[in-house]
C-alpha positions as CSV (number, residue, x, y, z in Angstrom):
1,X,89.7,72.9,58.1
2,X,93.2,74.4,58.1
3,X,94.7,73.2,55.3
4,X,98.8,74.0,56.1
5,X,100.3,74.1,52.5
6,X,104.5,75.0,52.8
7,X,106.5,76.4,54.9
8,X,110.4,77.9,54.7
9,X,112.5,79.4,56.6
10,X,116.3,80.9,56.8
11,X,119.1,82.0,59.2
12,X,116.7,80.1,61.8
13,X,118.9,78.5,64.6
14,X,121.4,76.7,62.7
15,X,120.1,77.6,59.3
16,X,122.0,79.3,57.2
17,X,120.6,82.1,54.3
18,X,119.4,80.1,51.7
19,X,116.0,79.3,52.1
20,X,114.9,75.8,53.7
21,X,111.2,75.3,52.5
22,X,109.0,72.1,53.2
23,X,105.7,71.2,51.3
24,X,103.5,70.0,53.9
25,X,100.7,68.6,51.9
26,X,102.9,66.7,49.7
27,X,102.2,63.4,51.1
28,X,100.3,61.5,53.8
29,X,102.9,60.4,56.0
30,X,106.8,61.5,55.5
31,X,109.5,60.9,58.1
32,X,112.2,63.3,58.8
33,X,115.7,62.2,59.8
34,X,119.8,63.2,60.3
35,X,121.7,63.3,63.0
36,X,121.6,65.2,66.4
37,X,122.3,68.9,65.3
38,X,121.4,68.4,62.0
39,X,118.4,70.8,62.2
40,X,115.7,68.1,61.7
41,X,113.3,69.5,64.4
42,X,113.9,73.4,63.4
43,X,110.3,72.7,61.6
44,X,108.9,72.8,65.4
45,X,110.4,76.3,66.2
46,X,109.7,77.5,62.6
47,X,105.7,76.6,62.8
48,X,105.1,78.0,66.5
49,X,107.1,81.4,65.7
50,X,105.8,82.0,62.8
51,X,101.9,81.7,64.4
52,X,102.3,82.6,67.9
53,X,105.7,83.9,68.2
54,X,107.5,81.9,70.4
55,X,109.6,78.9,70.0
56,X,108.5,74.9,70.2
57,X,112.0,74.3,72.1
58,X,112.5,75.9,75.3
59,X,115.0,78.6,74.3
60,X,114.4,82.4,74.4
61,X,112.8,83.7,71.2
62,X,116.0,86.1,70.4
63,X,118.0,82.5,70.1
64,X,116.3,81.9,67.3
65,X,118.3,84.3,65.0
66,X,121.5,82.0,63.5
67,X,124.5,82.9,65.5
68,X,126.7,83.1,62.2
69,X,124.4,85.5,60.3
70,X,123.3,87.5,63.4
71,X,120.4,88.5,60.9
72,X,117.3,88.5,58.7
73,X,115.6,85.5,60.7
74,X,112.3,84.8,58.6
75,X,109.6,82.2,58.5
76,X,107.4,82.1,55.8
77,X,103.7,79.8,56.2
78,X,101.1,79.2,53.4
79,X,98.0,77.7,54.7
80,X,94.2,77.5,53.7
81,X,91.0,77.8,55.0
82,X,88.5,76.8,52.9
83,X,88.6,79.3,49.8
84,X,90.6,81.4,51.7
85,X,94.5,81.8,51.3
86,X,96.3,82.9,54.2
87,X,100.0,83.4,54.1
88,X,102.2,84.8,57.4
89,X,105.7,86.0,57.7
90,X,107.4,86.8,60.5
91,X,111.1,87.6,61.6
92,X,113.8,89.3,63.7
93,X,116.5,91.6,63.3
94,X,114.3,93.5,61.7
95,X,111.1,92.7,63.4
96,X,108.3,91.5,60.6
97,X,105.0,90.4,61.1
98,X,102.8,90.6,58.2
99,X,99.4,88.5,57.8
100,X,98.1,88.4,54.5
101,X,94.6,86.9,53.2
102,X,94.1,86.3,49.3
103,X,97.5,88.2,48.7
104,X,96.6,91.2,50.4
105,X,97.8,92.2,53.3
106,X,96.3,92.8,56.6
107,X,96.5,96.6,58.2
108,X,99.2,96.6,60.1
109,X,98.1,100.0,62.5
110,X,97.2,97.7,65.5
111,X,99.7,96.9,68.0
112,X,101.5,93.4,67.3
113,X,99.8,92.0,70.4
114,X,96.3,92.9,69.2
115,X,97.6,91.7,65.8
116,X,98.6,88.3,67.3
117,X,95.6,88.1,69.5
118,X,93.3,88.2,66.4
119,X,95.3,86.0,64.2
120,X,94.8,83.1,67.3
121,X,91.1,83.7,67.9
122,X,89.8,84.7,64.6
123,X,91.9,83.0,61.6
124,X,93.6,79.5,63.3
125,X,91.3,79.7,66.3
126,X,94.4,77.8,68.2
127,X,96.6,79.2,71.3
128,X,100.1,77.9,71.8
129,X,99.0,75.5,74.3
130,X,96.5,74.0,72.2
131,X,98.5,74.2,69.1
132,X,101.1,72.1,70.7
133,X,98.9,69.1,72.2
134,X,96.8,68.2,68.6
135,X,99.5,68.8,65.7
136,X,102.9,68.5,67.7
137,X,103.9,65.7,69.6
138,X,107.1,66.3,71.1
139,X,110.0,64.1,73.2
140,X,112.2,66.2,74.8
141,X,110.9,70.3,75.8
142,X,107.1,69.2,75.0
143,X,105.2,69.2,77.9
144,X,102.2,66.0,77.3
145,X,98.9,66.5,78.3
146,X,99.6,63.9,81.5
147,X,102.2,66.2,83.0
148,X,100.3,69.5,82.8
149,X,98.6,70.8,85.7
150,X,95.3,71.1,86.5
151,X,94.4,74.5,85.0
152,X,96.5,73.8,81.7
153,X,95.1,70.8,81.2
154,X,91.5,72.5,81.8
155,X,92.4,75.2,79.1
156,X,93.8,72.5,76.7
157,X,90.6,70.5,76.7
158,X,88.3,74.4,77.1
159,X,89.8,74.7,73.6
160,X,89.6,72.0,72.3
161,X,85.5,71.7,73.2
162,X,85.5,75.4,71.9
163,X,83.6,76.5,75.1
164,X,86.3,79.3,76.3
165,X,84.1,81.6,75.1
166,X,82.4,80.8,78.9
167,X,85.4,81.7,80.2
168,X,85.7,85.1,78.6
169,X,82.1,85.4,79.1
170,X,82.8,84.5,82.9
171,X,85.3,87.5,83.0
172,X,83.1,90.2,81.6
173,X,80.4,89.5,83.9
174,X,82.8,89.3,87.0
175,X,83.7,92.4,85.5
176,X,80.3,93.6,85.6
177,X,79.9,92.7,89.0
178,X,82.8,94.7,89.8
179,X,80.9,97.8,88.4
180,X,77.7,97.0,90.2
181,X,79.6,97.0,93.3
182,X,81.3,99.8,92.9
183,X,78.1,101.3,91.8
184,X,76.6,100.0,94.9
185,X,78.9,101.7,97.0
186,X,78.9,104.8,95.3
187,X,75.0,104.7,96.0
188,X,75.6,103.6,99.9
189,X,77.9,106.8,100.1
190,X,75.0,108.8,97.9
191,X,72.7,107.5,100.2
192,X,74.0,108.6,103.7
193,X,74.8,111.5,102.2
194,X,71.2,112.1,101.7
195,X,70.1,111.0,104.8
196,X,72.2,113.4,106.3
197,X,71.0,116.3,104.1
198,X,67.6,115.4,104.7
199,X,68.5,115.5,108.3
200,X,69.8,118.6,108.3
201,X,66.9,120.1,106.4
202,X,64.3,118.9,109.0
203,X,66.6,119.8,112.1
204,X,66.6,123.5,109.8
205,X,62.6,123.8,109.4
206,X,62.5,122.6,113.0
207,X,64.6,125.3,114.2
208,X,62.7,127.7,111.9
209,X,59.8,126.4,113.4
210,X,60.9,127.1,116.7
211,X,62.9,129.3,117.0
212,X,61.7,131.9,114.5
213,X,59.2,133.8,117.0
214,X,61.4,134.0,119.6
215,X,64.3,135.6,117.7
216,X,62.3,137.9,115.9
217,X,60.3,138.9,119.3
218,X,63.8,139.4,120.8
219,X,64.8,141.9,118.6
220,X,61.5,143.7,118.2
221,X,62.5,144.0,121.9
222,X,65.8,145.5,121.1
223,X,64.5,147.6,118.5
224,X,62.2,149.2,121.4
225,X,65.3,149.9,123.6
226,X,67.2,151.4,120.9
227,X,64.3,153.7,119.8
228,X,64.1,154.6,123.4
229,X,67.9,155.4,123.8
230,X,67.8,157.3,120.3
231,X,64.5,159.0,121.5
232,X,66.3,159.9,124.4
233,X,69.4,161.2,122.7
234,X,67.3,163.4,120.2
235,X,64.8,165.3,123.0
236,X,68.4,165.9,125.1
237,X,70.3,167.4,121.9
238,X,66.7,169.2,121.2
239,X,67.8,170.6,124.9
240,X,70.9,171.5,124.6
241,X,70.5,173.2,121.2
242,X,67.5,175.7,123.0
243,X,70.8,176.2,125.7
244,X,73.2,177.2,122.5
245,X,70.8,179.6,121.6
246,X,70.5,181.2,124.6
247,X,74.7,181.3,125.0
248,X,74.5,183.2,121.2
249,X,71.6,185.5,122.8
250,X,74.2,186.3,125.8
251,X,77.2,186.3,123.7
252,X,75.2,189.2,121.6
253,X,75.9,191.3,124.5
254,X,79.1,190.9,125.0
255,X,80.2,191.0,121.6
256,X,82.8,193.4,120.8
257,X,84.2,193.6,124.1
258,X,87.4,192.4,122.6
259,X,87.5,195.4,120.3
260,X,86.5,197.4,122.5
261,X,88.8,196.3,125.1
262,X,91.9,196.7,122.3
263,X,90.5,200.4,120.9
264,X,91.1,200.8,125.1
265,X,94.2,199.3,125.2
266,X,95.4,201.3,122.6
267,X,94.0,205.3,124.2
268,X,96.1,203.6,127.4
269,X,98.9,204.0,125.8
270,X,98.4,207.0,124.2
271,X,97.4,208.9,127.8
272,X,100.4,207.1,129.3
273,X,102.3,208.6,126.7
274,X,100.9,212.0,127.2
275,X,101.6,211.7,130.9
276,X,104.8,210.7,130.3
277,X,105.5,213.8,128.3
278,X,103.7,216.1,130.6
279,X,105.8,214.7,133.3
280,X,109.3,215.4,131.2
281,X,108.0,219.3,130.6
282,X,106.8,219.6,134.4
283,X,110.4,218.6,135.7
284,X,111.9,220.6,133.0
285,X,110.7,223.9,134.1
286,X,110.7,222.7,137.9
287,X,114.8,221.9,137.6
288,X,115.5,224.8,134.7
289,X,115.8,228.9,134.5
290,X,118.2,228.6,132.1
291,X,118.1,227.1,128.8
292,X,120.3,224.0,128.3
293,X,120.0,224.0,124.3
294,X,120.5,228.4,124.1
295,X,121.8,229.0,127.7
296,X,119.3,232.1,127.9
297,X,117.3,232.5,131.0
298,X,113.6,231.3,131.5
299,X,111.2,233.8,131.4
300,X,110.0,232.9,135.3
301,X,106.2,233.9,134.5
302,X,106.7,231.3,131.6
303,X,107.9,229.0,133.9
304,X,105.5,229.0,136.2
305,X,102.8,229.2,133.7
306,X,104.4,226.0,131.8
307,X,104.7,224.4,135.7
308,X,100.9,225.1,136.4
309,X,99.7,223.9,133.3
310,X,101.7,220.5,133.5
311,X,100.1,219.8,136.7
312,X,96.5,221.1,135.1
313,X,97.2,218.0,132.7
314,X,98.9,215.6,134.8
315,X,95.5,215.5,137.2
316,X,93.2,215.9,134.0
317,X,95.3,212.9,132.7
318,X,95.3,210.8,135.9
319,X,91.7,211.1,136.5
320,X,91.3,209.9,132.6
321,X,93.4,207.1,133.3
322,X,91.4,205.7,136.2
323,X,88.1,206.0,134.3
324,X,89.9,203.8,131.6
325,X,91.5,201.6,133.9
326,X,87.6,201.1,135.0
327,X,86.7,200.6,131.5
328,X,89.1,198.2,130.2
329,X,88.4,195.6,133.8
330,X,84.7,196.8,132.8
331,X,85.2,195.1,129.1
332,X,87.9,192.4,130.3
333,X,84.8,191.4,132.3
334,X,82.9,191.3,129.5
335,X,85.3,189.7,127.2
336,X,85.3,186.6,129.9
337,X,82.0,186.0,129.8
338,X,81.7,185.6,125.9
339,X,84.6,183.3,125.9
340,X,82.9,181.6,128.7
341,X,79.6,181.2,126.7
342,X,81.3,180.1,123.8
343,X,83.1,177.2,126.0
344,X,79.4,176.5,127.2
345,X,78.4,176.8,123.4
346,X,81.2,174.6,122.5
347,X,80.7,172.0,124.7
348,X,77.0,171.9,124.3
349,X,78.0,171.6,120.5
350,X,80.5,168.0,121.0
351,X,78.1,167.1,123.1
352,X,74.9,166.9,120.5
353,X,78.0,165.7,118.0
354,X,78.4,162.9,120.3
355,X,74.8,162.2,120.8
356,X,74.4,162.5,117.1
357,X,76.7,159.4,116.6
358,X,75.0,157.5,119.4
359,X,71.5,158.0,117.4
360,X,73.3,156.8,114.0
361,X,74.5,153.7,115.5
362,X,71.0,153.1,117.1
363,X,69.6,153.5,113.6
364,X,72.2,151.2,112.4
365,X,71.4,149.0,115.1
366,X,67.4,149.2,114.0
367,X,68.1,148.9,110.4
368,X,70.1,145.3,111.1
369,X,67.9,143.9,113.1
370,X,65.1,144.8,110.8
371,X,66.5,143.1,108.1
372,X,68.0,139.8,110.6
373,X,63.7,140.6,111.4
374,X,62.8,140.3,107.6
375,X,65.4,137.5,107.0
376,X,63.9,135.1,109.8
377,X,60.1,136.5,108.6
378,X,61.0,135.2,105.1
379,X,62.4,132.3,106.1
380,X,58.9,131.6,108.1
381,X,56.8,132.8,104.9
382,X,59.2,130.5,102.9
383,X,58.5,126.8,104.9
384,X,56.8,125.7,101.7
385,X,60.2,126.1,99.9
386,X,61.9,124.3,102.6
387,X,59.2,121.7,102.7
388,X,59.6,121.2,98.9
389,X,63.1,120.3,99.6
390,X,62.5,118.3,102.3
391,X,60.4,116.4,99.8
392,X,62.9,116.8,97.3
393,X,65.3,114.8,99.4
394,X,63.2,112.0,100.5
395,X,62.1,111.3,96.8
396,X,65.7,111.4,96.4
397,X,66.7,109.1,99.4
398,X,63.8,106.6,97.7
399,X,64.8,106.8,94.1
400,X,68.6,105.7,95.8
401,X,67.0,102.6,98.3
402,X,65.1,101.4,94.5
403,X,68.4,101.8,92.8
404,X,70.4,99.6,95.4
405,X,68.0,97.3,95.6
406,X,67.5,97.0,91.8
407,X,72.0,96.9,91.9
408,X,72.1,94.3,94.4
409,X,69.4,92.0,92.4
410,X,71.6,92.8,89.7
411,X,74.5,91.6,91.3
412,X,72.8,88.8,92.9
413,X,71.1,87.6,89.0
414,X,75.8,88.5,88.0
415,X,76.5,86.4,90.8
416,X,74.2,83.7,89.6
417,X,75.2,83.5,86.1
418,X,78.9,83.7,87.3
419,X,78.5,80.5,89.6
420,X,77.4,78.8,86.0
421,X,80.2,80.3,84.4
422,X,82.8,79.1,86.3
423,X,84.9,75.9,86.0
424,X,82.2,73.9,87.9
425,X,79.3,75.3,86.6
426,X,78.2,75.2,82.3
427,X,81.8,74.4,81.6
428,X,81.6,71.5,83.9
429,X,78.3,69.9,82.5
430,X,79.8,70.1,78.6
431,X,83.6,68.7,79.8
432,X,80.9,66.0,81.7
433,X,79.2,65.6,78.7
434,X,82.6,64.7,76.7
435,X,84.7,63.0,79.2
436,X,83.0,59.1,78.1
437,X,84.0,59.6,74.7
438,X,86.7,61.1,75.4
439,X,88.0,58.3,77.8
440,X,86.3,55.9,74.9
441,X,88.3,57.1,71.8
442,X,91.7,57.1,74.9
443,X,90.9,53.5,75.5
444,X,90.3,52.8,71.7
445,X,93.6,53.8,70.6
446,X,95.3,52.4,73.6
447,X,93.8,48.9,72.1
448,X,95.1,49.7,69.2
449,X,98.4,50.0,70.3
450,X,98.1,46.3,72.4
451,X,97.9,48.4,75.2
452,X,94.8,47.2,77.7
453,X,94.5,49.1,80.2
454,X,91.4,51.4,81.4
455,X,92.2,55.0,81.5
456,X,90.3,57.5,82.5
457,X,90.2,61.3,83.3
458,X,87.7,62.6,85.9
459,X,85.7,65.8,85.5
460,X,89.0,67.7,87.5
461,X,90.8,66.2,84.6
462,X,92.8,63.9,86.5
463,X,93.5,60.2,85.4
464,X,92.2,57.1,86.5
465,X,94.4,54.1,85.4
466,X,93.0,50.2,85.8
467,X,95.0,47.3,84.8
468,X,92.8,44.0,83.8
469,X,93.2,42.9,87.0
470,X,91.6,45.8,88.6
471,X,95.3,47.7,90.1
472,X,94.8,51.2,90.2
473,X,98.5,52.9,88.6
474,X,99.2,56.5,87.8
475,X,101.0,58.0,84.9
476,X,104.0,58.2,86.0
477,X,104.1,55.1,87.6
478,X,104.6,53.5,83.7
479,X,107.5,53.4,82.1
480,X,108.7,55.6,79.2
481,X,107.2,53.6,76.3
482,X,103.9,53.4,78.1
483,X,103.4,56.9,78.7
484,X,104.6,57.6,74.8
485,X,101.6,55.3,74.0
486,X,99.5,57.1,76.5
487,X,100.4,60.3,74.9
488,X,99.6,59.4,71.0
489,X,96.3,57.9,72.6
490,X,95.4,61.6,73.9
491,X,96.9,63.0,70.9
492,X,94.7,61.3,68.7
493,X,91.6,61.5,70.8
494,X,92.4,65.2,70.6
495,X,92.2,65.9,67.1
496,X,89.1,63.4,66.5
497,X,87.4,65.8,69.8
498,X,88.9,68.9,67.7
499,X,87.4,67.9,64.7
500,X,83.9,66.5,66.0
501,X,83.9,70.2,67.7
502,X,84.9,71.8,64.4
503,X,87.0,74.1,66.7
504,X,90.2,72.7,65.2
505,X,90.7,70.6,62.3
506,X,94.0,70.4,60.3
507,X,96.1,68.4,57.8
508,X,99.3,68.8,59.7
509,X,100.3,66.4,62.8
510,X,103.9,66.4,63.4
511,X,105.5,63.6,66.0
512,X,108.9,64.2,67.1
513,X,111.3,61.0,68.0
514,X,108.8,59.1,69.2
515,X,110.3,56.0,68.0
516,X,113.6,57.3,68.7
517,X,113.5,55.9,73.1
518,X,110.2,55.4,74.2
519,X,108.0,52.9,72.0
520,X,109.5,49.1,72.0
521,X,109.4,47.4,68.4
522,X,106.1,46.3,68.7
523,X,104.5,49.7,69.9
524,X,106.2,51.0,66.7
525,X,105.0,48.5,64.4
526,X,101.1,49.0,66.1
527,X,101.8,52.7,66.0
528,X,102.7,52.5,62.2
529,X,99.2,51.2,61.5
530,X,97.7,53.9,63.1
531,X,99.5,56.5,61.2
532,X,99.2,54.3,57.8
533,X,95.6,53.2,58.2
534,X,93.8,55.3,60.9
535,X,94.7,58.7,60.2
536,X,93.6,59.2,57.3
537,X,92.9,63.3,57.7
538,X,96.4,64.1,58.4
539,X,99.6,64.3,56.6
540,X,102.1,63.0,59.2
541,X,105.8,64.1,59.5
542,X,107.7,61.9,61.9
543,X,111.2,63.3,63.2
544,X,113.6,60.5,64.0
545,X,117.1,59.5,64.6
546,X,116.7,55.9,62.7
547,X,117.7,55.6,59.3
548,X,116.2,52.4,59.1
549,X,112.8,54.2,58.8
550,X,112.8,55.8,55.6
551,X,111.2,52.6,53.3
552,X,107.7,52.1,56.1
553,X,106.9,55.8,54.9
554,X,106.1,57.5,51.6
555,X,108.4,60.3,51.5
556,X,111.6,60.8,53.1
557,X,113.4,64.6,54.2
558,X,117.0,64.3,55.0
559,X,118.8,67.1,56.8
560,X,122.5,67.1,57.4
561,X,125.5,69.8,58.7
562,X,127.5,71.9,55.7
563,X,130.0,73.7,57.0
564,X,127.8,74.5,60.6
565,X,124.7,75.1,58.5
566,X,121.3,73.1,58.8
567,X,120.8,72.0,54.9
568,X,118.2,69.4,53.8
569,X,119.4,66.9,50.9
570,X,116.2,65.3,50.1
C-alpha cells in the first residue's frame, strides 16, 4: 500500500515563497474550502507534478511557476511503502527531480524520462491516467471514466487489473515478428541468390563438360598451323642464310676493288699531271729559240732533243693512260658487283630478321594457347572441385529452405501468441472475468447513493444503462448530479478492483467540488455516509466552495488570498 504521508509546496501557481505543507494522513476525512482563487485545488497540480510531471488542471506545465516570483517552483511528497520511505522533489526554474528511498538518493545519471518511467512502473506502479481515476475525482479539467474513449478507458481498467504487462508483452513479440520477417526476407533474398549461384555453377560444369574438348581440340589445331608457318619460316631463313654465304664467298673476290679502284684513281692523276707537264715543255721548245727568263738563244740540237723526248713521253704516257682507264672500268666493275652482293646480302639479312619475328610471334602464339590448353585441361581434371561446390551450394540452398521454414513457423507460433495478446485475446478473457463484479460493486454503490438503476459496461467497455422499468439511457443522457453519482460509483469500484488486484492501493482519495453543482442534498447526505462509513481505507480530502461543510467532517483546511498569494489559515 502506498501510504502518502505530507506534501508542501511554494511559488506554485498562486503560492507565494513560504512553504504550504499538508499532512495527508492526519485524519480520515478532512474538507478543504475558500473561495474561487483562493488556491484550494493547487493540492491537485502539486500531487501530479510532483509524480508524473505534469499538471491535474489543464494548463501548460511552465504555468505552474508563480507569476510574481518567476522562480524556485518546488513540490515536496513523503510517502511510504511498506518499510520503505520514499520522498520526491521536483521543480522549475531550476529544473529538480530527485527520488530518494530511506533518505538516500537515487542515481541521478539516467535521463529524466527513464527516471520518470521507473518511478511509474517500479515505485507507485500508477500512470497519470490511472492516477487520476482512483485517488482524484475532479469537476471541472478531470476527464471521468464515462467520457473517455474507448482505448483510455481500456488502459484505465488494463491498469487497474495489472495485466499491461500483456500489452508490453504484445509489443515485444510484434516486435519479434518484425525481426522474423525481416529475417525472412533476408533469407528469400539469400535464397535466390543461391539458386542463382548454383545455377551458374551447373550452366559452368555443363559448359566445361561440353565445351572443354572442342576448345582444346581447336587450338591443338592452331598450334599445328602455327608450327607449320614457323617450320616454314625457319627452313626458308635456313635458305637464305646458305644464299648470304655464298654473296660473302663472291664478295671475297671483289673485295678491295674500292681500294684498288682509289690507289688508280690516284696514279690518274698523277700521269695526267705528268702529261700535262710534258705537254707545257713540248710547246715550249716547239714556240721558243730564245729564252724568255735569260733572252739567250736555244741550243737547236737541245731543242730538238727536248721536242723528241716530249713526244717519247707523251705516247709512253698516253698508252699508260688507256691501260689505266681499262683498269679503273675493270675495278669500277668490280666494285658494283660487291655493293650489289652486299644489297643481295642485306636484303637476305631483313628478310630472315623479319622471318625471325614471325617465328617469335608463332611461339608466342604456341605458348598461349598452351597454357588457354592447360587452363581448360585443369579445369576438366578439376570437375570434382566444381562438383564439390556444386554440392556446397545445394547444401547451402537446403540449410536456407529449413531456416525459412523453421522462421515462418516461428512467425506463425509469434503470430499466434500475438492474436492472444491483443485486446481481444488474454486481455479480453481477464477484463471478462472482472466486468460482473465490476458492474456489481458499480451497481452497489449506486444503491447506496438511492440511485437504482442497472449499469453496466460491456467487454468494449462501453455502458449499458437500465432504468426499473427496463428504458435503456446513456450517460450523457443524465443529468449533472446523476453522472457525479455515476462517477464516485466508478471511482469507488476502482479502488476496491485496485486493491483486490494489489496493483494499487493507497490512503489518499481526493474529490474536488463535488458537492459544490452536481449532487442534490440528498445525494450529498448518501454520499457522506459513504465517505464516513464505507471508506474506511482512505483518508478523504474534499475541495469545496460551501462553508457550511466544515462541522460533517473531522478536520477542516482553509485557504484564502494575502496580498495575491494562496495562504492556508487552518
Amino acid at each position: 500500500m502506498i501510504c502518502f504521508k505530507k506534501i508542501k509546496w511554494r511559488n506554485l501557481l498562486s503560492t507565494g515563497n513560504q512553504w504550504t505543507e499538508i499532512d495527508l494522513n492526519k485524519k480520515s476525512n478532512t474538507v478543504i474550502i475558500g473561495t474561487n482563487g483562493a488556491g484550494k485545488s493547487t493540492m491537485l497540480d502539486a500531487l501530479t507534478f510532483v509524480l508524473f510531471n505534469k499538471p491535474f488542471r489543464k494548463i501548460n506545465k511552465s504555468q505552474l511557476v508563480n507569476a510574481t516570483n518567476e522562480k524556485d517552483c518546488i513540490v515536496e511528497l513523503d510517502f511510504t511503502i511498506g518499510s520503505t520511505e520514499w520522498f520526491i522533489r521536483r521543480g522549475i526554474k531550476p529544473n529538480i527531480f530527485e527520488i530518494h528511498r530511506n533518505g538516500q538518493m537515487m542515481n541521478q545519471s539516467s535521463a529524466a524520462n527513464d527516471q520518470q518511467k521507473w518511478l511509474e512502473q517500479n515505485v507507485v506502479k500508477m500512470n497519470y491516467k490511472s492516477f487520476t481515476q482512483i485517488v482524484i475525482l475532479g469537476s471541472s479539467t478531470f476527464v471521468p471514466f464515462m467520457q473517455l474513449s474507448g482505448s483510455n478507458r481500456r488502459e484505465v481498467i488494463e491498469d487497474l487489473l495489472d495485466i499491461k504487462i500483456f500489452s508490453a508483452m504484445n509489443a515485444i513479440i510484434r516486435d519479434k515478428i518484425k525481426d522474423k520477417k525481416d529475417a525472412v526476407r533476408t533469407l528469400e533474398l539469400k535464397k535466390t541468390s543461391l539458386k542463382e549461384k548454383l545455377e551458374m555453377q551447373q550452366n559452368f560444369m555443363d559448359e566445361i563438360e561440353k565445351r572443354g574438348k572442342e576448345r582444346i581440340d581447336s587450338k591443338k589445331e592452331k598450334i599445328k598451323t602455327l608450327i607449320i608457318d614457323s617450320e616454314k619460316c625457319i627452313a626458308l631463313n635456313e635458305r637464305k642464310q646458305d644464299d648470304i654465304q655464298e654473296y660473302i664467298k663472291d664478295q671475297e673476290r671483289f673485295a678491295g676493288a674500292s681500294k684498288k679502284l682509289k690507289e688508280l684513281g690516284n696514279l690518274k692523276g698523277k700521269i695526267s699531271n705528268k702529261a700535262s707537264t710534258v705537254k707545257k715543255e713540248h710547246k715550249f721548245f716547239s714556240k721558243n729559240t730564245v729564252c724568255p727568263t735569260c733572252t739567250q738563244n736555244i741550243d737547236e740540237e737541245l731543242r730538238l732533243n727536248k721536242l723528241d723526248e716530249a713526244q717519247q713521253k707523251a705516247k709512253e704516257l698516253q698508252s699508260g693512260y688507256q691501260e689505266l682507264e681499262k683498269a679503273i672500268e675493270n675495278e669500277e666493275e668490280r666494285e658494283r658487283q660487291f655493293v650489289s652482293l652486299t644489297k643481295e646480302s642485306t636484303k637476305l639479312t631483313n628478310e630472315i630478321s623479319q622471318n625471325n619475328v614471325k617465328i617469335s610471334g608463332c611461339q608466342k602464339q604456341i605458348g598461349e594457347l598452351e597454357s588457354e590448353i592447360q587452363t581448360v585441361t585443369n579445369q576438366l581434371k578439376n570437375r570434382n572441385s566444381e562438383h564439390e561446390k556444386l554440392t556446397e551450394f545445394d547444401q547451402k540452398l537446403k540449410k536456407t529452405y529449413d531456416s525459412l521454414g523453421e522462421k515462418k513457423q516461428e512467425i506463425l507460433h509469434h503470430d499466434f501468441a500475438y492474436s492472444l495478446l491483443k485486446d481481444g485475446g488474454v486481455k479480453s478473457k481477464i477484463i471478462k472475468k472482472y466486468l460482473p463484479l465490476i458492474n456489481q460493486q458499480v451497481n452497489k454503490y449506486l444503491r447506496m447513493m438511492d440511485f437504482y438503476i442497472n449499469f453496466k459496461l460491456d467487454e468494449e467497455f462501453n455502458e449499458t444503462i437500465q432504468s426499473p422499468i427496463h428504458e435503456d439511457f446513456s450517460y450523457s443522457s443524465f443529468s449533472e448530479g446523476e453522472k457525479m453519482r455515476i462517477d464516485l460509483a466508478l471511482l469507488f469500484t476502482w479502488r476496491e478492483v485496485a486493491r483486490f488486484k494489489n496493483s494499487v492501493n493507497t490512503n489518499l482519495l481526493i474529490m474536488d467540488e463535488v458537492f459544490d453543482s452536481s449532487l442534490d442534498g440528498f445525494g450529498t447526505e448518501e454520499f457522506l455516509k459513504i465517505v464516513k462509513y464505507v471508506i474506511k481505507d482512505a483518508n478523504v480530502f474534499v475541495i469545496s466552495h460551501k462553508q457550511s461543510l466544515h462541522d460533517r467532517f473531522e478536520d477542516l483546511i482553509q485557504f484564502e488570498k494575502v496580498k495575491g498569494f494562496s495562504r492556508m489559515t487552518s
